[in-house]
N, CA, C and O of each residue as an XYZ file, in Angstrom:
608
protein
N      18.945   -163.366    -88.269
C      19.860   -163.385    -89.390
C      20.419   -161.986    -89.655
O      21.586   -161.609    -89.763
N      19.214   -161.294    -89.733
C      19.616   -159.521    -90.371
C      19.316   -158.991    -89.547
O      18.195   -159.310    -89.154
N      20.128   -157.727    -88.629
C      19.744   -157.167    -87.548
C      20.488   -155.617    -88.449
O      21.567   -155.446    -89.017
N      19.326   -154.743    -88.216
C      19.472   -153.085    -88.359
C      19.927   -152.222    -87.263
O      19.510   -152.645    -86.185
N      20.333   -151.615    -87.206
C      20.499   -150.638    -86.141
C      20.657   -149.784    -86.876
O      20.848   -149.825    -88.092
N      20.548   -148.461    -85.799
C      21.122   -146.740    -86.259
C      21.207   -145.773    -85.007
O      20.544   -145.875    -83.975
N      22.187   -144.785    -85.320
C      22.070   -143.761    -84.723
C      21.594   -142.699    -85.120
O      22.544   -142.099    -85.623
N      20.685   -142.083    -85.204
C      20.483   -140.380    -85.927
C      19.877   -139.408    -85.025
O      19.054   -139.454    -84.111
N      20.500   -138.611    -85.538
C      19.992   -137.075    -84.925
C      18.776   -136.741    -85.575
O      17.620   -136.767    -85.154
N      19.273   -136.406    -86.743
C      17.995   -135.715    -87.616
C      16.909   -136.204    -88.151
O      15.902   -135.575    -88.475
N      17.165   -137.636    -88.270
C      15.993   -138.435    -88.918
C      16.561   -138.598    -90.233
O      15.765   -139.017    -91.074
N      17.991   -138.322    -90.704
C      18.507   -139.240    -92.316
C      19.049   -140.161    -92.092
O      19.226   -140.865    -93.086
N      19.546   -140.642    -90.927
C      20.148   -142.421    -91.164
C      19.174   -142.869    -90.599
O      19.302   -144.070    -90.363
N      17.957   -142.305    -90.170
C      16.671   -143.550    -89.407
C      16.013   -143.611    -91.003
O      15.504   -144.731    -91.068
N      15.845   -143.061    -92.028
C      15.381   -143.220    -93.614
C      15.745   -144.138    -94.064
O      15.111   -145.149    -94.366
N      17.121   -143.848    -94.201
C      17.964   -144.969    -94.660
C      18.018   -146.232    -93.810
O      17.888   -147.329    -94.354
N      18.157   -146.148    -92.829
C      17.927   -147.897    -91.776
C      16.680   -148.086    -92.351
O      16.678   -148.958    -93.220
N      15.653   -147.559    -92.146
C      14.229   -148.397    -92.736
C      14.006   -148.515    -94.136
O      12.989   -149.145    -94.428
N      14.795   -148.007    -95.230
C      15.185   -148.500    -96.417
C      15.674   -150.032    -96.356
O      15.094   -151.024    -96.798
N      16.741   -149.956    -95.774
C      17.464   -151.522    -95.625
C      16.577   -152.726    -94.865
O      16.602   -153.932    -95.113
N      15.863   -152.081    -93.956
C      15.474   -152.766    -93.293
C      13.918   -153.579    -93.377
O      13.358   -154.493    -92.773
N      13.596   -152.606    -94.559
C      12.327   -153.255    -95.235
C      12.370   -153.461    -96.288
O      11.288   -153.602    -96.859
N      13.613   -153.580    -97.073
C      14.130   -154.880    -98.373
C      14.652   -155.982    -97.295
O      14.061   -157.016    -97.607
N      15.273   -156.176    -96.456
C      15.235   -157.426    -95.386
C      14.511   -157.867    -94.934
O      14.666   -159.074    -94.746
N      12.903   -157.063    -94.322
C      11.461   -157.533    -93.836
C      12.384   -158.007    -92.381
O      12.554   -159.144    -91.940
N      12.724   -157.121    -92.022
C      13.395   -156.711    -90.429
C      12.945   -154.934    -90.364
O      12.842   -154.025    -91.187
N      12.747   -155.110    -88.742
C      12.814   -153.978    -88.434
C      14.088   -153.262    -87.698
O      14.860   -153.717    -86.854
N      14.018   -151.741    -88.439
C      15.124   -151.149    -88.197
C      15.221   -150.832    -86.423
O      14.131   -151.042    -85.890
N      15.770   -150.602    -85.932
C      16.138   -150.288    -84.713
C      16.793   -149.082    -83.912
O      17.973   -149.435    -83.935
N      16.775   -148.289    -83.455
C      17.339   -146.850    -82.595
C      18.615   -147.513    -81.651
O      18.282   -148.485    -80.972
N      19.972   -147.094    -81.557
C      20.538   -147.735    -81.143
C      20.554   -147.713    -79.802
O      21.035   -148.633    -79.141
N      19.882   -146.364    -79.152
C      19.269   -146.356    -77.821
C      18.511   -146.935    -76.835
O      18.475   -146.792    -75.612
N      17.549   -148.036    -78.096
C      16.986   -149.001    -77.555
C      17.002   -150.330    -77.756
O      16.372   -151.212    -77.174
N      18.150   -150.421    -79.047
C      18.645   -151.920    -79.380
C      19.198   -152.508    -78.081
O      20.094   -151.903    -77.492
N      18.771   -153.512    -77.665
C      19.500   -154.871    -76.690
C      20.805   -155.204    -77.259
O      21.396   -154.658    -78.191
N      21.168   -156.253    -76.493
C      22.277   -156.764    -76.822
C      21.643   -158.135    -78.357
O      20.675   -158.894    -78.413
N      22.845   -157.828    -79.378
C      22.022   -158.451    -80.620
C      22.731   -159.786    -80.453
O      23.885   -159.917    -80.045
N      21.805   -160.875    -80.858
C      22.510   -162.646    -81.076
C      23.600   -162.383    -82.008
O      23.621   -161.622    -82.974
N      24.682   -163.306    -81.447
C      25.959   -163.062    -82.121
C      26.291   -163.909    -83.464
O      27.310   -163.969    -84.153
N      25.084   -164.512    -83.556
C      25.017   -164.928    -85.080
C      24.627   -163.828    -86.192
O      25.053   -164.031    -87.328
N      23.845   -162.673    -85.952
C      23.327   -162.058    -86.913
C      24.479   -160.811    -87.452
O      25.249   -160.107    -86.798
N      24.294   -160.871    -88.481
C      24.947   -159.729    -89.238
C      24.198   -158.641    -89.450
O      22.973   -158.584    -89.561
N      25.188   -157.565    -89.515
C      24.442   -156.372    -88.409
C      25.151   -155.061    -89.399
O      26.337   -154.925    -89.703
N      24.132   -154.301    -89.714
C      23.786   -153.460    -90.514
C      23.713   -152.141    -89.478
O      22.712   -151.777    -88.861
N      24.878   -151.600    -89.456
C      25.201   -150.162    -88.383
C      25.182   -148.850    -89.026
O      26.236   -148.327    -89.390
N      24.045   -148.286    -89.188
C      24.085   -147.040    -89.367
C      24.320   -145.994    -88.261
O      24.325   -146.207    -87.049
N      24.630   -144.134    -89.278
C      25.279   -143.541    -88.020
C      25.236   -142.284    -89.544
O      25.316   -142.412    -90.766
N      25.061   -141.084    -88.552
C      25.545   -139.874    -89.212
C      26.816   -139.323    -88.699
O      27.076   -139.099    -87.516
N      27.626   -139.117    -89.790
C      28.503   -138.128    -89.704
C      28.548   -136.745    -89.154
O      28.152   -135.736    -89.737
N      29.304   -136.842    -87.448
C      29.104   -135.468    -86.847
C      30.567   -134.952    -87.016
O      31.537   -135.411    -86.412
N      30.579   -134.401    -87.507
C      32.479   -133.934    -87.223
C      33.550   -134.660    -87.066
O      34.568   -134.320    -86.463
N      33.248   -136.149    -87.857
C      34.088   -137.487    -87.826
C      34.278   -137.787    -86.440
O      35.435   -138.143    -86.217
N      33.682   -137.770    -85.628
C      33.326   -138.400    -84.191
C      32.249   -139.124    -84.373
O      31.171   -138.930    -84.932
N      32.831   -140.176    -83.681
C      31.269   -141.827    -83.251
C      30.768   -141.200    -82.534
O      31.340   -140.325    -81.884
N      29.585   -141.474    -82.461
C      28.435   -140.634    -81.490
C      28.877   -141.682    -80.586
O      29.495   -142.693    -80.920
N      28.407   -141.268    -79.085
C      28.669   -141.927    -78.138
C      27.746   -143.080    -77.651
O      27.894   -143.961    -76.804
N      26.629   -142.710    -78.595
C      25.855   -143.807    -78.365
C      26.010   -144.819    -79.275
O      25.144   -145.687    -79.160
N      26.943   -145.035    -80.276
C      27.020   -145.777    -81.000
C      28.263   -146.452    -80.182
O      28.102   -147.668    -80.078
N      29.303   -146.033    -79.656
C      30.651   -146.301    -78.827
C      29.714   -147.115    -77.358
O      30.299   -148.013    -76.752
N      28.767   -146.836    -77.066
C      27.887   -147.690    -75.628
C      27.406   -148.832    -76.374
O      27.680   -149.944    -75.921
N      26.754   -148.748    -77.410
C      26.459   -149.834    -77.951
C      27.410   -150.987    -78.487
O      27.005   -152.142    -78.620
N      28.847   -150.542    -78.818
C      29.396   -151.226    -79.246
C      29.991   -152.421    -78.298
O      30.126   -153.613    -78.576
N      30.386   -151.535    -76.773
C      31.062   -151.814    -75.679
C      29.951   -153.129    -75.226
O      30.346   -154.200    -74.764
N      28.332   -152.736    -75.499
C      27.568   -153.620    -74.692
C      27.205   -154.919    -75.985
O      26.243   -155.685    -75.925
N      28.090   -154.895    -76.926
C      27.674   -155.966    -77.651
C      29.082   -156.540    -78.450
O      29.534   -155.928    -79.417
N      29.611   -157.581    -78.012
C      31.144   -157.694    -78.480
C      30.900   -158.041    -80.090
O      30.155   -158.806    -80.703
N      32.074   -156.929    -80.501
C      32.243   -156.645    -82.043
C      33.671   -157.263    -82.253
O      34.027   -156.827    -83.348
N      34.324   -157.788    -81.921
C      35.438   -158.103    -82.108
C      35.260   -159.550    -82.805
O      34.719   -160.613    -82.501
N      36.317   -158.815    -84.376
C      35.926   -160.265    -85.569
C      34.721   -159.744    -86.041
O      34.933   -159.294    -87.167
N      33.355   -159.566    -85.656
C      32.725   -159.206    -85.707
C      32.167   -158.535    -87.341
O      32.684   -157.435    -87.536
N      31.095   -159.064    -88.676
C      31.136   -158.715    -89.719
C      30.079   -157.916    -89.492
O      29.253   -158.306    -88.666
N      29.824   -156.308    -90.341
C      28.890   -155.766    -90.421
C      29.266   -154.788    -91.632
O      30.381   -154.497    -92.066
N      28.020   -154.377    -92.039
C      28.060   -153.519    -93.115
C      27.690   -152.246    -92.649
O      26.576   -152.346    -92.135
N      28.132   -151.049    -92.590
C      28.248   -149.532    -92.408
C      27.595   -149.078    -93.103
O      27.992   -149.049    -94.268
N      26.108   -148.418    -92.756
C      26.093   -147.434    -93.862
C      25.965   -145.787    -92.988
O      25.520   -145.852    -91.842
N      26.214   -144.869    -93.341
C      26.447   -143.189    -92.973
C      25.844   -142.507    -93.873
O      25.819   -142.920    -95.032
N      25.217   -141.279    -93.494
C      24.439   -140.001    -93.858
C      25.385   -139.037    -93.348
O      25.818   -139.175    -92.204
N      25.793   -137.957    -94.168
C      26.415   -136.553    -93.736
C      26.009   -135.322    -94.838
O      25.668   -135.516    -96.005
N      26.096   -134.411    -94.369
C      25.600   -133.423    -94.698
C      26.731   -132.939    -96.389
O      26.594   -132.703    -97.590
N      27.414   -133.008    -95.693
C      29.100   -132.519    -96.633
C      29.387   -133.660    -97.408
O      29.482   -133.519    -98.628
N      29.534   -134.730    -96.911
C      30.166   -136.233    -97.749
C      31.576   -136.002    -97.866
O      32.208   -136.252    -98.892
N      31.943   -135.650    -97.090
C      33.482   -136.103    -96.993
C      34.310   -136.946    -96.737
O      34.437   -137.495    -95.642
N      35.002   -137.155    -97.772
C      35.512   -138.913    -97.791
C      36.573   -138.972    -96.311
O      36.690   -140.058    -95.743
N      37.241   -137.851    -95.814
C      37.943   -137.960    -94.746
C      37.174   -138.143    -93.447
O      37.359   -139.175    -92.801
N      36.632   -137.552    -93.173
C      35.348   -137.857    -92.229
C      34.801   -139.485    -92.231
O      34.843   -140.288    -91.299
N      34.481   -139.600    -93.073
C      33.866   -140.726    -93.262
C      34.739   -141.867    -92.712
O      34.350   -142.574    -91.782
N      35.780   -142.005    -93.238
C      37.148   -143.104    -93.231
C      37.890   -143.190    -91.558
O      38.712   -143.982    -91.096
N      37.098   -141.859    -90.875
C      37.757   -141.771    -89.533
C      36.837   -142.096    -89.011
O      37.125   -142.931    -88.154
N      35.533   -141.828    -89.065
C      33.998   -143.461    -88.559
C      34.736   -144.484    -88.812
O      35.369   -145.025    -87.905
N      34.773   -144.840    -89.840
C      34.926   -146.099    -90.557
C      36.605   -146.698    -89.165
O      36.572   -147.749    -88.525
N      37.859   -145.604    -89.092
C      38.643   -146.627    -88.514
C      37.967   -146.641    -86.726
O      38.144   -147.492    -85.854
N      37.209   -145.409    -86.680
C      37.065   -145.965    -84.917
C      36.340   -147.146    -84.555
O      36.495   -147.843    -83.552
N      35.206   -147.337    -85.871
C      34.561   -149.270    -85.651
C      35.217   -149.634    -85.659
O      35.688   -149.829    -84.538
N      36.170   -150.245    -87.052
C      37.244   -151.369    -86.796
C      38.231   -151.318    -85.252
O      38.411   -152.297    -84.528
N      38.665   -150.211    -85.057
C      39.402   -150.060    -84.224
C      38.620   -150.892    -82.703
O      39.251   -151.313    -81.733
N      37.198   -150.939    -82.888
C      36.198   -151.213    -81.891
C      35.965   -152.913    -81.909
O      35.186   -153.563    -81.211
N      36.968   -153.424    -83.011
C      36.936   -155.094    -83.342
C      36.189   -155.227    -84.641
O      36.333   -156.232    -85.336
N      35.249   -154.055    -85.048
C      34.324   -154.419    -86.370
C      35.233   -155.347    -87.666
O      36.453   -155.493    -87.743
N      34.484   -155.718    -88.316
C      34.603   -156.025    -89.309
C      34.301   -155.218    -90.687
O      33.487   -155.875    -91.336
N      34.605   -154.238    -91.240
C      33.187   -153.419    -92.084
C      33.345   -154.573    -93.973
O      34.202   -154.114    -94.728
N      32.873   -155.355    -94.303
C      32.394   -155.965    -95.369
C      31.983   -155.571    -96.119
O      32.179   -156.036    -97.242
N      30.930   -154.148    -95.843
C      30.015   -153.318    -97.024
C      29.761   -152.259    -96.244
O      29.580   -152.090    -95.038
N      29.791   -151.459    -97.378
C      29.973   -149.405    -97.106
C      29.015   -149.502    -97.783
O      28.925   -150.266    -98.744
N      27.689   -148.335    -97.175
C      27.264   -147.373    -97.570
C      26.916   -146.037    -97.963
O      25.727   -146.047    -97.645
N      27.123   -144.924    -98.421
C      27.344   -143.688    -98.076
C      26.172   -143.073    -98.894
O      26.118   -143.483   -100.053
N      24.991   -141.953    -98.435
C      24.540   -141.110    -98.855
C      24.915   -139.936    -97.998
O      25.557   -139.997    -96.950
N      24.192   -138.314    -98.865
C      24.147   -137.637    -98.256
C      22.874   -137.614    -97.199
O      21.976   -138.456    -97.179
N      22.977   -136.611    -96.433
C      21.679   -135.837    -95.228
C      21.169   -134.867    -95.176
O      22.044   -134.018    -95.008
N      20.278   -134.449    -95.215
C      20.182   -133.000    -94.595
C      20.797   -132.144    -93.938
O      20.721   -132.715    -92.850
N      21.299   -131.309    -93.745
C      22.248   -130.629    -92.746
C      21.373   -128.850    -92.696
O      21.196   -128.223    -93.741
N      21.058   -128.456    -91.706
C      20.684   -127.218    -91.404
C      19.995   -127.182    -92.574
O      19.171   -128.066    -92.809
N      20.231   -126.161    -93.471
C      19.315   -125.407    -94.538
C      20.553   -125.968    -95.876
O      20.664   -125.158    -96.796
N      21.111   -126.792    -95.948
C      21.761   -127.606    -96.690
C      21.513   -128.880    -97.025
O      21.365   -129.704    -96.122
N      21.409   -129.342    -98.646
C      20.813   -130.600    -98.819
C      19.369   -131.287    -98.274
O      19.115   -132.376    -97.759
N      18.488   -130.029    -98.667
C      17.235   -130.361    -97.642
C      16.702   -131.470    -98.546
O      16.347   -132.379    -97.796
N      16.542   -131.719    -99.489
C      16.448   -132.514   -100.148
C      17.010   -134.120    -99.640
O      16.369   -135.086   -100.053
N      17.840   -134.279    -99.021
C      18.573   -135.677    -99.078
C      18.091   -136.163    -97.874
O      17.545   -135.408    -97.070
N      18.286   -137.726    -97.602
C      17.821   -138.577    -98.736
C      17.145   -138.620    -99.772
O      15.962   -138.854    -99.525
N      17.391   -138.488   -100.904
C      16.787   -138.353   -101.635
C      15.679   -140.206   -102.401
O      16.128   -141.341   -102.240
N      14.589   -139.956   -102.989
C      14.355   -141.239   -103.010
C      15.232   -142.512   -103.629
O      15.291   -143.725   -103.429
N      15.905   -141.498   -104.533
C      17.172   -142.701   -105.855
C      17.911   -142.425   -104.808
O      18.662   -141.704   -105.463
N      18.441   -142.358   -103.543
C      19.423   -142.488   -102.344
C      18.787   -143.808   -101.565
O      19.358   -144.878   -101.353
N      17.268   -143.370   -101.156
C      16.800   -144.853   -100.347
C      16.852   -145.781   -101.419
O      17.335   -146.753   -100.838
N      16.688   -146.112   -102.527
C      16.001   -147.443   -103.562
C      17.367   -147.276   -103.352
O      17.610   -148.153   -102.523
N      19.008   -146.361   -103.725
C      20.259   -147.178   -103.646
C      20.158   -147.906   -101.973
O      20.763   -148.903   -101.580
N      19.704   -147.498   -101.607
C      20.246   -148.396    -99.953
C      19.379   -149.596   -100.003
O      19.777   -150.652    -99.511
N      18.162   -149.494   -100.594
C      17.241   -150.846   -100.617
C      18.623   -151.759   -101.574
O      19.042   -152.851   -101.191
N      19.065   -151.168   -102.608
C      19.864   -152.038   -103.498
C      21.033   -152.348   -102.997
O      21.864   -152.893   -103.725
N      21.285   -152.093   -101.813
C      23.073   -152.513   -100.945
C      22.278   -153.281   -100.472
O      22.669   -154.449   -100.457
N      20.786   -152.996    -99.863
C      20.822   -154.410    -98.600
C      20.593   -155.756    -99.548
O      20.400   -156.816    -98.952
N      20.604   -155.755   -100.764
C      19.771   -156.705   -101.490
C      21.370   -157.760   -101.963
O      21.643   -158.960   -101.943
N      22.176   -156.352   -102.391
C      23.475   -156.732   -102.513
C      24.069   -157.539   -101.280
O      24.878   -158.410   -101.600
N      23.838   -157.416   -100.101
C      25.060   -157.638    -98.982
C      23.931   -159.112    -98.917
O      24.502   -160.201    -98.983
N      22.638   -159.114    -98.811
C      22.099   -160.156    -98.786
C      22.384   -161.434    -99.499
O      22.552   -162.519    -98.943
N      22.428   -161.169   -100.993
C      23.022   -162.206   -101.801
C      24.674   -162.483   -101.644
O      25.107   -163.595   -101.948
N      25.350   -161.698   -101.283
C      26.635   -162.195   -101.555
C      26.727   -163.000   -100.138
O      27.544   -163.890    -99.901
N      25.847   -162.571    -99.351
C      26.105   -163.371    -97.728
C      25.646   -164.674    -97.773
O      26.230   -165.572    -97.167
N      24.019   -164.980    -98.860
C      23.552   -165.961    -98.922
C      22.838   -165.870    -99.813
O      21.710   -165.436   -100.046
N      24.133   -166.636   -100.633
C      23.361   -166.953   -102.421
C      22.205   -167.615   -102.650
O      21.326   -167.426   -103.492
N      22.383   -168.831   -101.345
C      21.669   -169.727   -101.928
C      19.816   -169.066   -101.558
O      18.827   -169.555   -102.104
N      19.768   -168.061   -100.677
C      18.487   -167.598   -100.270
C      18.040   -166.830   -102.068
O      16.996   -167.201   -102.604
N      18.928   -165.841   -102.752
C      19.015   -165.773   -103.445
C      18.107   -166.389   -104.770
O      17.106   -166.151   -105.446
N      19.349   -167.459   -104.596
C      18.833   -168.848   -105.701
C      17.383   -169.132   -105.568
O      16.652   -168.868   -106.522
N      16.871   -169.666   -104.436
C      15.573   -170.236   -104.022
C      14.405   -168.635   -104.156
O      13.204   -168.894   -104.241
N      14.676   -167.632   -104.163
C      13.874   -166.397   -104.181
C      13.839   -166.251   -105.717
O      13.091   -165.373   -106.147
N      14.451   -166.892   -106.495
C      14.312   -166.709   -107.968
C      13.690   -168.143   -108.495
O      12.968   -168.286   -109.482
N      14.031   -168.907   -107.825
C      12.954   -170.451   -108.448
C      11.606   -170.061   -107.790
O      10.608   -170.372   -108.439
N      11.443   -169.523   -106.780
C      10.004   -169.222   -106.459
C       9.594   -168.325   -107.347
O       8.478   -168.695   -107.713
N       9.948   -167.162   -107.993
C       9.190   -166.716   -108.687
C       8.982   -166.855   -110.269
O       8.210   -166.243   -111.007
N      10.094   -168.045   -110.603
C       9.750   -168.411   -111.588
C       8.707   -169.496   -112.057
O       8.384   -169.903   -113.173
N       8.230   -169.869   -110.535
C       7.380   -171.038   -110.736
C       6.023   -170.455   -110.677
O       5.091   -171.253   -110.582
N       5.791   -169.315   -110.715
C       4.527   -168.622   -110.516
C       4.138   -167.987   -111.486
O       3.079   -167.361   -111.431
């Protein structure tokens, strides 16, 4: 159903993938060693911001798994947070067939900048997108996750 992936250098979008990916009770994934994913699942693509260039391993992965039409939710780590940067990730997926449905954006660490980030109110926001993209994808899982705990 929910498939994670990521690319990171530094270890801030692998934080954030296992944020999302354990409010889903999926495991996050390295995109180096992700397979080709079932083309039913909706797919949660993380990636840090290098100089508004797709890492190339995110561009191999894309090629070996057809994205075209294709819905997924984006989330990115960068050091700076620059909305221009960001938006030029954002068109080389689509441009790649993506779909992007839901944005995420925190900051990263960068050198001796933002050593701090992710910060924890950064992961609990990314636990709270995957919770978000979850319900609006499937209310009715939703619905039934709230009669279960009201019956207890």
């Amino acid at each position: 159903m929910f498939e994670v992936v990521y690319f990171s250098r530094t270890g801030n979008t692998r934080k954030v993938a296992e944020a999302i990916a354990g409010e889903l009770k999926v495991t996050a994934r390295d995109i180096k060693t992700a397979d080709v994913l079932p083309q039913d699942a909706y797919i949660f693509l993380g990636t840090g911001c290098y100089g508004a260039t797709l890492p190339k391993d995110i561009t191999v992965f894309m090629q070996n798994n057809r994205f075209n039409g294709r819905k997924i939710a984006l989330f990115t780590t960068s050091g700076f947070g620059s909305i221009s940067e960001r938006s030029l990730i954002e068109k080389q997926i689509k441009d790649k067939g993506a779909v992007i449905t839901h944005n995420f954006r925190c900051f990263g660490r960068f050198l001796t900048m933002k050593k701090e980030h992710p910060t924890q109110q950064e992961l609990e926001s990314a636990r709270q997108f995957a919770r978000t993209v979850a319900v609006t994808l499937f209310p009715q899982r939703a619905e039934r996750a709230k009669m279960t705990s009201l019956s207890h």
